[in-house]
Every structure is written in C-alpha cells, then in structure tokens.
C-alpha positions as CSV (number, residue, x, y, z in Angstrom):
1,X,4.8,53.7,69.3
2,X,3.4,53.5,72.4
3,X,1.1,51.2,74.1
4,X,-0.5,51.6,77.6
5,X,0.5,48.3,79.5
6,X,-1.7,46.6,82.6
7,X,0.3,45.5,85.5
8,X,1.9,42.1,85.3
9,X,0.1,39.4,88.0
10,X,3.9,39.0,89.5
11,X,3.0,42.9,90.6
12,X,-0.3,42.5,91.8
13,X,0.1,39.2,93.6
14,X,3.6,40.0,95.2
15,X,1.5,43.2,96.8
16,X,-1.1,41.2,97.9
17,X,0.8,38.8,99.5
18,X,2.8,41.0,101.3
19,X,-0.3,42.2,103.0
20,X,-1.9,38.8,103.6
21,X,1.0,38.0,104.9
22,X,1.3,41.3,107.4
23,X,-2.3,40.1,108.4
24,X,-1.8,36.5,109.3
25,X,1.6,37.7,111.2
26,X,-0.8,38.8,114.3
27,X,-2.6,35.0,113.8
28,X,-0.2,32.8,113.5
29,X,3.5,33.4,111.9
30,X,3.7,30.4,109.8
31,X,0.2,31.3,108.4
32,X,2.4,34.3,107.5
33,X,5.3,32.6,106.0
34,X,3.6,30.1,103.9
35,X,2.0,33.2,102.1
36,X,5.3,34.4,101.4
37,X,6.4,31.2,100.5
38,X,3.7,30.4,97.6
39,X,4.5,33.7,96.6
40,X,8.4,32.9,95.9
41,X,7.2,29.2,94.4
42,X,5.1,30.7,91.7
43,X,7.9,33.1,90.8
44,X,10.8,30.7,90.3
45,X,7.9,28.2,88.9
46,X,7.2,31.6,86.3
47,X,9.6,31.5,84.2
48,X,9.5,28.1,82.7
49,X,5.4,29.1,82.1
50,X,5.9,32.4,80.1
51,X,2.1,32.1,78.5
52,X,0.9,33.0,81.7
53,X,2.4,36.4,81.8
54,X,3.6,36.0,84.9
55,X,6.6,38.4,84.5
56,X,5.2,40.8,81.6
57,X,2.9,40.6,79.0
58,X,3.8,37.9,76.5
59,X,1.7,37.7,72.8
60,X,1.7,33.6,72.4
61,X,-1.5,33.6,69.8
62,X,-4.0,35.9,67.8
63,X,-7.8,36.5,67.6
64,X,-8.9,33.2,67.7
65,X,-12.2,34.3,65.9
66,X,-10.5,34.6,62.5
67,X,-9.6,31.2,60.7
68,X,-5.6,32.3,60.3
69,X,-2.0,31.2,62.0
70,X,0.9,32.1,61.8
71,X,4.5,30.2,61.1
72,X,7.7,31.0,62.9
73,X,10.7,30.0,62.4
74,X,13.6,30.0,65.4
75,X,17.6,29.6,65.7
76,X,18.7,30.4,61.6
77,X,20.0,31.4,59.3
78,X,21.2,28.1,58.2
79,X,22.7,27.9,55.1
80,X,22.3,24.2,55.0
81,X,18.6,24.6,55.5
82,X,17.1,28.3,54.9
83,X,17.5,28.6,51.3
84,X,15.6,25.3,50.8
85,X,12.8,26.5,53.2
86,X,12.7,29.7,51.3
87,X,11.8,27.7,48.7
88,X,9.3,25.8,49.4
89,X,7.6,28.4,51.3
90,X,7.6,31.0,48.1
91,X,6.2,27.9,46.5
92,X,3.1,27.5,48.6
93,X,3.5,32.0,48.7
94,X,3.2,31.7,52.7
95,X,4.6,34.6,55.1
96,X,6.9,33.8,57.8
97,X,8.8,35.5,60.8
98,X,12.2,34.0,61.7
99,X,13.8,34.6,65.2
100,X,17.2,35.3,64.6
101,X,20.2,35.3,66.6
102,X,22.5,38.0,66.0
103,X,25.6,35.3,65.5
104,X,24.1,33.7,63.0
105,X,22.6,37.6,61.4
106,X,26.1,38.2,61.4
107,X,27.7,35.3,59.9
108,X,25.3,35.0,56.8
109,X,24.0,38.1,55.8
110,X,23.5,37.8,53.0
111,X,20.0,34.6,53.8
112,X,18.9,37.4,55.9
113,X,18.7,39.7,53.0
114,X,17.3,36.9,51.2
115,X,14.5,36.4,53.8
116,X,13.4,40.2,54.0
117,X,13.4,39.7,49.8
118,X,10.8,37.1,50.0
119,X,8.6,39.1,52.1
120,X,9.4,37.5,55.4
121,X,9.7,39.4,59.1
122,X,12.5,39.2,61.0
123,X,12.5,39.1,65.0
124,X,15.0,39.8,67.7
125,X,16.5,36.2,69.5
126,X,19.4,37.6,71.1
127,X,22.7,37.3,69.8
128,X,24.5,34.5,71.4
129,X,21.0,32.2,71.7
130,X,22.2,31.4,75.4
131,X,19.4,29.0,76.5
132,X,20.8,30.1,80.3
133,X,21.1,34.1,79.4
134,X,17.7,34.2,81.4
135,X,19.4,33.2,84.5
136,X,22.1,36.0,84.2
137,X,22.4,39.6,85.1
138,X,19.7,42.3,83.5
139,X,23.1,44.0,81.8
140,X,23.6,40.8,80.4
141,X,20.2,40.3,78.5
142,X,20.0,43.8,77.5
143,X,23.7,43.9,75.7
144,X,22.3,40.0,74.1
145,X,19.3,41.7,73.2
146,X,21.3,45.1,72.2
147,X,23.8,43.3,70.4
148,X,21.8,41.2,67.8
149,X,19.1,44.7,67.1
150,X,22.8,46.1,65.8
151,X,23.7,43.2,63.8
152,X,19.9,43.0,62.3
153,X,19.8,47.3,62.1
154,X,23.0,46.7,59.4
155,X,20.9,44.5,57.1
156,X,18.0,47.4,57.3
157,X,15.6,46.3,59.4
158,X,15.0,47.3,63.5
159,X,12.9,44.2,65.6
160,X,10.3,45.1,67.3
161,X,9.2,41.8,68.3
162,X,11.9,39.7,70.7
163,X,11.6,35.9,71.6
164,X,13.9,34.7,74.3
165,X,15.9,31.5,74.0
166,X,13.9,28.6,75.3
167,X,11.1,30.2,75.8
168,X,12.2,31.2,79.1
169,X,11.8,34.5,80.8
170,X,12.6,36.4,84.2
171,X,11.6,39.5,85.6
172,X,14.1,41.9,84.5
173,X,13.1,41.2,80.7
174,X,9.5,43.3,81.3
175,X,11.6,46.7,81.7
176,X,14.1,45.8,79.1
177,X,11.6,45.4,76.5
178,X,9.6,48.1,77.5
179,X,12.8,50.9,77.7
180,X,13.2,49.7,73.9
181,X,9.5,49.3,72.8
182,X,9.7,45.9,72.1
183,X,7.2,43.1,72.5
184,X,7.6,39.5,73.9
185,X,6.3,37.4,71.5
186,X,5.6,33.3,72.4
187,X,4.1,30.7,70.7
188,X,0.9,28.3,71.5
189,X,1.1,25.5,68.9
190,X,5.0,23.7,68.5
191,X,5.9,19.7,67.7
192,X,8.6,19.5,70.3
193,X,10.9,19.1,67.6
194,X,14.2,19.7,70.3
195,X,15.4,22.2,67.6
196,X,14.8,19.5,64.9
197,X,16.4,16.9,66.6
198,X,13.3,15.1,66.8
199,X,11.4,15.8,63.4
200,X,9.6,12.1,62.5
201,X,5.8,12.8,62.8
202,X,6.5,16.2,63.3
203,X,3.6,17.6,61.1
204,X,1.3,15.0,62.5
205,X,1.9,17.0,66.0
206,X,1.4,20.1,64.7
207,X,-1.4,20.0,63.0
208,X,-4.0,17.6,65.3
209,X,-4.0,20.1,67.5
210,X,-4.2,23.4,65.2
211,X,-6.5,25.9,65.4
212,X,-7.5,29.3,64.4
213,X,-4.7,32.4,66.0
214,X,-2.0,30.1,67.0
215,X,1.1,31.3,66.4
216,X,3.6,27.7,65.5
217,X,7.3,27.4,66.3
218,X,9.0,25.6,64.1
219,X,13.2,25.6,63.7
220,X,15.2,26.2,60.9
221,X,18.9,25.0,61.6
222,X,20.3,22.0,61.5
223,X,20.7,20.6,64.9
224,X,24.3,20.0,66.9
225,X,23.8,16.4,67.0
226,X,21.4,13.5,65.9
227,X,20.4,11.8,62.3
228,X,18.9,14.8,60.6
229,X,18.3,14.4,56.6
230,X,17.4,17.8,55.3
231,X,14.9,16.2,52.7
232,X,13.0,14.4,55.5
233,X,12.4,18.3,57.6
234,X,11.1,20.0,54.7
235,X,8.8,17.0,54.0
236,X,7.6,17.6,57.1
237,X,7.4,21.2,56.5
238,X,5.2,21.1,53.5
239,X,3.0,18.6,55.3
240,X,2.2,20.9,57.8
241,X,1.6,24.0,55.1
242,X,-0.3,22.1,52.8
243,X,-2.4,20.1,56.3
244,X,-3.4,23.9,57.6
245,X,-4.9,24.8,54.3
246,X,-6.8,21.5,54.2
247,X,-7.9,22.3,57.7
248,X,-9.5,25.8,56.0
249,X,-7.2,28.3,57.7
250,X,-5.0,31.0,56.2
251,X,-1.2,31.4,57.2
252,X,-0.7,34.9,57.5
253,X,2.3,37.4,58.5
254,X,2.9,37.5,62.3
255,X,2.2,41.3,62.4
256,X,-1.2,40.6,61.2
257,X,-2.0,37.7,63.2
258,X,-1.4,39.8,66.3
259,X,-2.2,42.8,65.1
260,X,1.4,44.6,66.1
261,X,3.9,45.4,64.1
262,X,6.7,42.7,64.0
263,X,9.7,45.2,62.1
264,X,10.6,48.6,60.9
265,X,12.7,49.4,57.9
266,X,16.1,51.2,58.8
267,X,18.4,52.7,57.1
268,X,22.0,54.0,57.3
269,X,21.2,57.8,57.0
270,X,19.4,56.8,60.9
271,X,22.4,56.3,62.3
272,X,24.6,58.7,60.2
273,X,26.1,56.3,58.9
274,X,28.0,57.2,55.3
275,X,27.7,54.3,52.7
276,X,31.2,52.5,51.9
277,X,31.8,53.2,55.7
C-alpha cells in the first residue's frame, strides 16, 4: 500500500527561508536573522497545531460534500466503561474506531476482542499513552509506536491508522509513519471533555458545531481524578448519536469517512507463530 506523499510545508518553508535569509544577509543581517527566527517560531509553535500539517500530512476530517462523520473513541479499553458503550452503540448499530494504547490492549484483551466483534476499527495510540513521548527521542516513539502494533497484531488485527497522545506531533513522527505505512489520523470536531473529566454539556458542544466529514474525539476511560458517574457519560453519549441523526447525517466507519483503510486482519501463521505457542 503505497501512497505518493507531497512535501510537508516544514520542508518547503525551511528551504525558503534559508534562502531569504542568504539574500537579506548582504542587506542587513538582522533582516537575515529574523527570517530564521520566524522560521524556528512556527516550528516549535507546530506541534501543538497538528491540523495544519506542519510536520506531515495529518487526516483530521472527510469529504465534506457527503452528509457523514465519524466517531472515535481515545485512551480504552475500560472495563468500567467500554462494555456499556458497546452497548449502547450496537443499539443505535453505529461504527466506531477506538485509539488504543497498547497497555491497556494488553491488559484487557479480551474488550478488544469484543470491539473488533461488534464491527468496530481499532487504531494505533502508542503503548504507554505518554502525553510527553512527543518531546522525546525518534527511538523512543517508534518502540511506543512498535510496541502497542505487537500487542494489537496478537488480538489479530495490524493498525494502519496512528493518533498520537495529545494530539501533539514533532517532526520525526513523518518518517516513522511513513517507514511503517501508517497514517496520522486527527480529529476536527471534540467537546474538550479533558479525557472525560469534564463531561456536563458535553453533547451540547459537540453537536452545535457539527457538520458533514468531521471526524469527533470522544474518550472512553474513566478519568484519574474528578466526579465522573458512568450513567451521566453515556447519557451524554447517546445525546450526541441520537443529535447527529436529527441533524440528517450518517455516522459511518472511519475508513469510509476518509476513504483509507483504518486496519488489516492478521493472523498468527504471518508471523510463524504456532497456535498454543
């Protein structure tokens, strides 16, 4: 699976302003530096704006000329949570992705295998869900992002779709990704729900500003600290599924939405692996 990818702006307007900056050197050196220094601003400004592609190219919605969106779901499995969100969204027979850490793959298996039954994709969050592991060492994110595709590959399904912690991203994530053929996938519509720490109004949020090919980021843990009541969360989720159909669109699988496949089976023979093994 390949796909032929443009150069990211960081590229094109590091190289050009290197050579405004060679130009202004014989007007005035300052001229030269400030050049240099707008350059270095917007790239430590970047990461904490990963829409704009800055770094690589990042899919944060889908053709906006269909009426469909797409729900995500970050940070689980929870087994506090997921099963009741499994419910509720085989009740209303909406598709979902869910970002998974491979911690969490690992230490409930078993809800993953319940998500993939359902009909549900599953996406690459690193393992360890460091919210900092974007400020570390390109060896570091590629064994986080290594790490959880083994955890997910032993439950029978390879990622193909990776969303960082945070949202953040730097530049050594472009090659990463594109050394595993793997896509960056964002989001354009969330409730700032602080990883449901914050969940009152939460559908009101979400869908005021809703429209056709956003893709919505949505958590599905319970969250370290704070009041959280799981019957008040999934009210709020099946306000938000039933206020999108009200609002005529469709919810449809990620893959669809963007038109790029989200997953690929996998299976032990792959790897050689015997079963019981």
């Amino acid at each position: 699976m390949k796909h032929g990818r443009p150069l990211p702006p960081a590229f094109i307007l590091g190289i050009s302003c290197f050579i405004a900056a060679a130009g202004f050197f014989f007007i005035h050196p300052y001229l030269s530096a400030a050049v240099l220094f707008a350059f270095v601003a917007a790239c430590m400004a970047a990461p904490f704006f990963p829409g704009t592609g800055f770094f690589l190219p990042v899919i944060r919605q889908g053709r906006r000329d269909l009426k469909s969106v797409a729900i995500t779901f970050d940070d689980g499995p929870d087994p506090h949570t997921t099963p009741y969100l499994l419910t509720l969204l085989a009740r209303y027979k909406v598709p979902a992705a869910f970002f998974v850490p491979g911690c969490n793959a690992r230490a409930h298996p078993e809800l993953i295998e319940k998500i993939l039954q359902a009909g549900h994709s599953i996406g690459n969050h690193t393992y360890s869900h460091d919210v900092l592991v974007m400020l570390k060492s390109g060896r570091k994110l590629a064994r986080e992002i290594d790490a959880a595709q083994e955890v997910l590959k032993t439950t029978g399904v390879i990622p193909l779709a990776f969303r960082p912690p945070a949202g953040a991203i730097n530049p050594k994530l472009g090659p990463i990704l594109k050394k595993r053929e793997m896509i960056c996938v964002h989001f354009s519509r969330r409730g700032l729900d602080m990883g449901n720490r914050r969940i009152r109004g939460l559908s009101g949020k979400i869908l005021k500003k809703i429209s056709p090919g956003d893709i919505v980021l949505l958590h599905d843990t319970r969250p370290v600290s704070g009041d959280f009541q799981v019957e008040a969360w999934l009210e709020e989720i099946e306000k938000i599924l039933a206020g999108i159909t009200k609002k005529g669109l469709e919810i449809v699988p990620l893959d669809q939405l963007i038109d790029r496949p989200v997953m690929l089976p996998h299976t032990r023979e792959q790897t050689g692996e015997l079963p019981g093994n």
